[in-house]
Structures are given as C-alpha cells and as structure tokens.
N, C-alpha and C positions, 0 to 999 in steps of 0.2 A: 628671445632674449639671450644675452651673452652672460654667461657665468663671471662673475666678478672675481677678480683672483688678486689670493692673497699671499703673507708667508707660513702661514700654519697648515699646515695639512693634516688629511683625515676631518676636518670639521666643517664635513660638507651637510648644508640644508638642501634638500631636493623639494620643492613648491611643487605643488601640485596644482593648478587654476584650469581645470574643464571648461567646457562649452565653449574653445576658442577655437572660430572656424580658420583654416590655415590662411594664414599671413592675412590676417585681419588683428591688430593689436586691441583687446579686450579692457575693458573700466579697469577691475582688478587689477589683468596683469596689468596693468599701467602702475595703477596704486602700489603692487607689492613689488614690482621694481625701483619705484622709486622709495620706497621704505626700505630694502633690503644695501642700499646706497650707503644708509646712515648706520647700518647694523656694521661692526667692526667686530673682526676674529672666527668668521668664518666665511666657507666660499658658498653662494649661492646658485643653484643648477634647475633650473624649470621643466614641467614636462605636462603638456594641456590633452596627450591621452597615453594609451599603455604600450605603444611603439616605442614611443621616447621615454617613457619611465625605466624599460627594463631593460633598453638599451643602457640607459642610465647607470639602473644599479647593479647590471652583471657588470661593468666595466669601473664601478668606481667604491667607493667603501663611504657609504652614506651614515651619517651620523644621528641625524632626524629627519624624518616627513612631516614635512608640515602640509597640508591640504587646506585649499581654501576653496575649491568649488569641486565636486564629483560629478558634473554633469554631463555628459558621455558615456560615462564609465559605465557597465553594463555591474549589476548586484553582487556577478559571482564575483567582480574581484575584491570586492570590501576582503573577502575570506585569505585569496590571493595577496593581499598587501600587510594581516595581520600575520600570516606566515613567515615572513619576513622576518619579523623577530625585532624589526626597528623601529625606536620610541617614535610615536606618530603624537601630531598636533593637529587640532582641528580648530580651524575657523568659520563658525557659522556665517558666512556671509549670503548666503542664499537658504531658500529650504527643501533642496534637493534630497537632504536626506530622509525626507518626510513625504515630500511632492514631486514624484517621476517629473510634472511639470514647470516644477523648480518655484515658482510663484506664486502657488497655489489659488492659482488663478483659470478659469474654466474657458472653456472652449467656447462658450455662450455670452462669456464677456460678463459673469460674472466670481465674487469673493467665493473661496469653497467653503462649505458648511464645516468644514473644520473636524468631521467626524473623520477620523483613520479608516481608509479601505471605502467609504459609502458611496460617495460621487465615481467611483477611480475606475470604472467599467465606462460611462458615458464620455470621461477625458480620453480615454485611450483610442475610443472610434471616431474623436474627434467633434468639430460642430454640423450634424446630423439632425434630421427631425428623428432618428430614435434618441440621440441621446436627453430630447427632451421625456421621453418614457423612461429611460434607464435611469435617468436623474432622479425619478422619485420611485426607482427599485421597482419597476414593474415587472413582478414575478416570473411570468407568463411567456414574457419578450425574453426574459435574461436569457430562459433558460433553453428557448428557442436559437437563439445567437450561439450559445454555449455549445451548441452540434457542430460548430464552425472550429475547426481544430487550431486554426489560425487565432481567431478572436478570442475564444478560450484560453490558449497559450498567452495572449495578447493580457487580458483583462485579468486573469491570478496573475500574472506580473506586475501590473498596476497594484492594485488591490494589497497585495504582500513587500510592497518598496518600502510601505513605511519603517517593517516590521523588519525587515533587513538591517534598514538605514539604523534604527535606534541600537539594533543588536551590535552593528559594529561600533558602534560611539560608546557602548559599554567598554569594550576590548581596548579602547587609546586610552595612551595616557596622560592629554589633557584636552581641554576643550575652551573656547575662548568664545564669548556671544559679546557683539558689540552693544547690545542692546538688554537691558534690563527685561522690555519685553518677550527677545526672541530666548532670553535666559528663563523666563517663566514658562513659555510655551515648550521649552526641551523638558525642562523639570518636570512639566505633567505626564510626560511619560517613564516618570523615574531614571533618568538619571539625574544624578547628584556632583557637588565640585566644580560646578563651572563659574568658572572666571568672568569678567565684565570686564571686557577693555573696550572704552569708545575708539575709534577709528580717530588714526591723525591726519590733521590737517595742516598742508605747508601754508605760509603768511602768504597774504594774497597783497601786494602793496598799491594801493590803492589813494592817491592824493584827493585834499577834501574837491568835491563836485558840483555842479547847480541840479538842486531838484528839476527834472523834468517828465516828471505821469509818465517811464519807461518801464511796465512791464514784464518779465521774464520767464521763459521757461526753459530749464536746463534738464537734458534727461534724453533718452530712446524715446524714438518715436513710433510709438505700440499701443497697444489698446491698456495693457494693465498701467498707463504712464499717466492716463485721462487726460490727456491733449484735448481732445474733443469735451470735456465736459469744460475747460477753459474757453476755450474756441465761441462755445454755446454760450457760455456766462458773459463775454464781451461783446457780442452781439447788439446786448440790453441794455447797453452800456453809453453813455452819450458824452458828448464835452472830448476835449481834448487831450489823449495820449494816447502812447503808441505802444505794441506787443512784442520784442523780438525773442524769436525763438530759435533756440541754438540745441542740436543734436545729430546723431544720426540717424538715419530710416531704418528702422528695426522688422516694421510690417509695409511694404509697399503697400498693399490693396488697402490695411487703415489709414494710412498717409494718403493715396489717391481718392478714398471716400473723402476725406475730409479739407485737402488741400484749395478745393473753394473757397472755401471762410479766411484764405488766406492770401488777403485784398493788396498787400503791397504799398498801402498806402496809411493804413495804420498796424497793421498784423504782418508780420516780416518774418519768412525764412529763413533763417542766416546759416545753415548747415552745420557740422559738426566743427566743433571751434576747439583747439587744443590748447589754445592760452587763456588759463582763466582770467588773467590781467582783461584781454578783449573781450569777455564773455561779461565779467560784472563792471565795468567802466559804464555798460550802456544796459545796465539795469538799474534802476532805482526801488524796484519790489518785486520781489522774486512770491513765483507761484507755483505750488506743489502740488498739483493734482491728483495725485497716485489711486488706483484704486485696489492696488493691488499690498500686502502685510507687509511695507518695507520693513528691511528686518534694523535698518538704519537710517539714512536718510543724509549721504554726506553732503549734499546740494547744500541742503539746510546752512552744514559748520560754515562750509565754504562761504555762503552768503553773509556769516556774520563776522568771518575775517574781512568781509568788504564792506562792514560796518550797513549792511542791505538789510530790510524787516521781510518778513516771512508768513505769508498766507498759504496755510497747510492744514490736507485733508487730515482728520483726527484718523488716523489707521495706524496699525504693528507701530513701529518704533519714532512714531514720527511727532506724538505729544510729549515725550520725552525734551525735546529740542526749545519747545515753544513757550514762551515767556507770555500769558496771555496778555494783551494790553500795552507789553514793551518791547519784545524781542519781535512779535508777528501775534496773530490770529488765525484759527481754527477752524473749521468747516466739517461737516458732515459729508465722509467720500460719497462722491458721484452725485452731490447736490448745488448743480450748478445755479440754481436760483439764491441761494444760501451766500456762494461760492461771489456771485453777483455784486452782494450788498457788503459782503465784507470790502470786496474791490473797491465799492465806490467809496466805502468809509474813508477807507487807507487815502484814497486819492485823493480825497477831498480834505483831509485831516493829516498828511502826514507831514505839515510843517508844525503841527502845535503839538502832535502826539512823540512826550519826552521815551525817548528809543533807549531803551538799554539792554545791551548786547549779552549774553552771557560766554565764558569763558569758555574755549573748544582746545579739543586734545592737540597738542602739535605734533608733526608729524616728529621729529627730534623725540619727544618722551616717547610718540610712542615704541619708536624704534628702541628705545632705553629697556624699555619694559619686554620689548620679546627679545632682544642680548640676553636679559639677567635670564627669562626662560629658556633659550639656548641654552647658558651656560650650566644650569641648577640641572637641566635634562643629559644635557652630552657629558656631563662629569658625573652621573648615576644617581645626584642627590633625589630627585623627581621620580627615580627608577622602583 
C-alpha cells in the first residue's frame, strides 16, 4: 500500500497487518486501507513484517503503532517494538497473540480446548499420528520428543506464545476488540481497559431483487471456514436452488478434497470476487460455516447491508450478530445435519419470515472513532 499524504507532518500512523504473503493483498490490509481513506489529519505508512517496519521508523518520526495482526513476527520482537517508546494500538483482529496458530484452530481440524500452552506441543509438529498422543499430554512420548533439540526448541515456543503475547498487550497503550466476545476472552487473562469497537462496514447498494433459493458462501477456502460441513449439509438437500461460492483457495489439498461436491450445476465456484455489489446480488442467504472462534464475523454486517438473512454457526463472535428468527438463524459448528434443516427452513420460508435487519457499524463512524483515538494518543492526552 501507498502511504496517503497529507499537509500535516510528523502525524504518521505506521499499521502493522502480518501474515501478508508478498504481493498477495490481504482481507485486513484491504479493510484498513480502505478505513485509513476516511481517517483525516494524519499520513498513514504499512509494514506486513520487520524489514519494512524499521526501515520504516529509522527513516521517519512515527507518531503511533497501530498493529492489527503480529503474524510473522517472531515473540522477541513484541520486546523490540515496546523499546521504541512509541504509543502502540492494538487491534485484536486475530488471536495470534494467544495462538502461534492465529485461529486457534488444530492441525487435526479441530476447535482448541482453550487451555493456555496444553494442546501447543501437538500444533507445532503439526497433523501426525503422534500429535494424536501429545494431544492428550502423553508423558512418556513428550518427553521422549523433548531429546530432539529442534522439537524442544520448537514446542517451549509454542507452549510460552501465549504468555508473551499477553505480557506485551500489558505494555500498550490501548487495545481495541471488535467483539464483546474476543473482549471477554482477553479479559480472562487480566488484562483490563479494553475498548469494543465493532468493525465498519461501507454501504453495499444493492436495488430491491426477485427471491431466487441462491445460496452463499463468502470467506477462504480452508478447513477452519467449514466449507465442507455446508458442502455435506446441501447434499440432503432436495428441490430447487443453487450454492455460489465466492473466495480464495487458502488450503489447496482441502479445496481438492472436496471440490467434487462441487457439481456446476447447482453448487458454483465463482473464485475470489472483489466487488461486493457482484458477490451479494447473487445471494439471497448467506451461510456462515466457520468452525473456527471468529473473533468477528464481517461477512455477516456485510450481508445485512445487502438487506441478506444469515445462517451462522453459534462460535467466538458470531451470536453477537444474529437476530434469531429475524436477522438469520444459528446452528451448532460443524453440525451439518442441524446446519441441513435450518437451510431448508429459510428456503422454504423465507417469503413469509418478516426479516429485520439490525443496524451495522459504518465504515465512516468507524473511522470517526479511531481520528478522535489518533488524536487523544498523538497529543499525549491517552499518554
């Protein structure tokens, strides 16, 4: 991304958004360039690992760090960036600072037991038939593994990310969870003061349509996305309408497992779509499989600027959204038989079931809303 230049100087934000593979444009950084648009009175400067950061800020006078993903980033430099001396922002939009694996999502394809450091020796060796033994802490094996200076090294890295990640979120000076939920899940490990800001969403404009039983899935095409637990659940599914799904391939080998089921003739590919105008035009119910703790769930807003109802797995921040009965209905993740009958409900019901949409952040406030934090931070008031 190109830094947006203004007349003020000195009132530089440096973004921080990891895990962007080069010259691959990332969800986020998508999201926070186009937020950083509406933000007025300061210049904004990106840096997705630690080449570009300190290239960065040896050559420029940086006024806040804002961080919205650390993924890359290796533990030492949480320590490295609080040296600095520069007021840092954090955006939980992932939960890297908890989950080396960002998603807290296992290798085995499934939810982590949520216990700090327990599973995080069987993530690190990846999907293994030992990590089915290490999964449930087999003494014997660990400690046997643990000779292995590499794996060792490997697994107390895992094991202590959490305990990192939380120490540095002590040291900032503010913290921002889009989610009520992911604001409760930090809080259990004591930290205190964090903000809720929901995520904004621009108007999607959308003229009125004809019902037509169309489907949707919007999102990466991965296993923590449960593609395949929708995939399963239409199947069973009889009468007339059609799937299309829009994303990019995130896991080839789960996209090639499962791209059978994907007939061409009611179940549609449609690849990774940049206009949301062409992505919700040719949905009429959108479906949320996730199986993984979204920490928000913007699919969701998006779909109800498109005036679309919402079937979504009950997971992390994703009941927050759901209106039951008006706005969409809820499901049990990874219960595609559950996931089934709500489908056919909605299909078969959704000219008599009265829709009412709830109200979603716009992207304009929300950019309102981190100005005035810019502003309270780079003028010392937050200091």
């Amino acid at each position: 991304m190109e830094s947006i230049p203004i007349s003020i100087l000195n009132k530089n934000i440096l973004h921080i958004i990891g895990g962007i593979q080069k010259g691959n444009r990332g969800g986020i950084e998508t999201y926070i360039e186009d937020i950083a648009k509406f933000i007025g009175g300061f210049n904004h400067l990106f840096a997705s690992d630690k080449e570009t950061f300190y290239k960065i800020t040896d050559n420029t006078e940086i006024s806040i760090i804002h961080i919205h993903s650390l993924q890359g980033f290796e533990d030492e430099f949480y320590q490295e960036i609080l040296s600095l001396n520069i007021p840092i922002i954090v955006t939980l939009h992932d939960w890297y600072l908890i989950c080396p694996r960002v998603q807290m999502f296992t290798p085995w394809g499934e939810r982590c037991a949520y216990t700090p450091g327990k599973h995080c020796p069987a993530c690190y060796l990846g999907k293994t038939k030992i990590t089915k033994y290490l999964k449930w802490n087999n003494a014997i094996l660990s400690r046997l593994l643990f000779l292995i200076p590499k794996i060792r090294k490997g697994t107390e890295r895992y094991k202590n990310h959490w305990k990192k990640g939380i120490a540095f979120l002590k040291g900032v000076k503010k913290i921002i969870a889009p989610s009520e939920y992911v604001k409760s899940q930090f809080e259990s490990f004591g930290l205190r003061g964090i903000e809720r800001i929901p995520n904004g969403i621009r108007e999607i404009d959308i003229k009125s349509k004809t019902y037509k039983r169309r489907l949707g899935f919007v999102g990466t095409i991965a296993p923590h996305k449960g593609l395949h637990i929708l995939l399963e659940a239409v199947k069973g599914i009889s009468g007339d309408f059609t799937l299309n799904i829009f994303g990019k391939i995130g896991d080839k080998q789960y996209f090639n497992k499962w791209k059978g089921l994907i007939d061409n003739k009611r179940i549609f590919y449609r690849g990774e779509e940049q206009n949301q105008k062409s992505i919700y035009e040719n949905i009429d119910i959108l479906i949320v499989p996730s199986l993984w703790e979204e920490t928000y769930g913007m699919v969701i807003d998006e779909a109800y600027r498109a005036k679309i109802p919402v079937i979504a797995s009950r997971i992390g921040g994703i009941p927050e959204h759901i209106i039951e009965g008006k706005s969409g209905y809820l499901f049990e993740a990874g219960n595609s038989d559950e996931l089934k009958s709500r489908i056919n409900y909605v299909l078969n019901n959704y000219q008599t079931i009265k829709w009412k949409f709830p109200s979603v952040m716009d992207v304009r406030k929300y950019a309102e809303n981190l100005q005035e934090i810019y502003t309270r931070m780079g003028s010392g008031i937050d200091n």
